[in-house]
N, C-alpha and C positions, 0 to 999 in steps of 0.2 A: 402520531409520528413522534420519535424521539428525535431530541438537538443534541448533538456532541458536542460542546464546546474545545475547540481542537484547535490550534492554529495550527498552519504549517505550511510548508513552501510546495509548488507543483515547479517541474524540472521538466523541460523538453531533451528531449537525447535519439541520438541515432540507436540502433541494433547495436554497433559495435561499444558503445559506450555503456549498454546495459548487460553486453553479455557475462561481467565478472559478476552482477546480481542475481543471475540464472533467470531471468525473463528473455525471454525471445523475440519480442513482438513490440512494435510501437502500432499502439500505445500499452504501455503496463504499470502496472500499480506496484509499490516497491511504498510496505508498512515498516519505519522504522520508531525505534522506541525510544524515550527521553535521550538515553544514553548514545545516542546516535545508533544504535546494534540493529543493522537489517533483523526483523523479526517475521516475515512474511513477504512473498510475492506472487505476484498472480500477473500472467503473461495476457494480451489481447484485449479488446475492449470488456467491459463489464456492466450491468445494469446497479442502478444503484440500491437496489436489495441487498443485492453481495455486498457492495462496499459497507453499505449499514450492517449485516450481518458479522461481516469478518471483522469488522471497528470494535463487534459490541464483546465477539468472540477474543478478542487480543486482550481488550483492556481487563477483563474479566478474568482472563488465564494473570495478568502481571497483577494482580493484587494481592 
């Protein structure tokens, strides 16, 4: 297994609070990057493969 060394904040929100992110669904994952720039999001619950996957896929594309 790989560790990310990652802080960051987790946000509760209603539907309507995430609908300017284009997620739909509580719960949704909303990846943003140093620069605060939504770069990714993904609507509905997730298994933590995706999250692992999509983490390794982002930081990988911004290098």
């Amino acid at each position: 297994m790989v560790e990310w060394e990652i802080e960051g904040q987790v946000a509760l929100a209603t539907g309507e609070v995430l609908g300017p992110l284009s997620v739909r669904e509580v719960p949704s994952t909303v990846f943003v990057d140093a620069q605060g720039t939504i770069v990714a999001a993904a609507s509905g619950p997730r298994e933590r493969a995706f999250l692992s996957k999509r983490t390794r896929e982002l930081l990988e594309s911004s290098r």
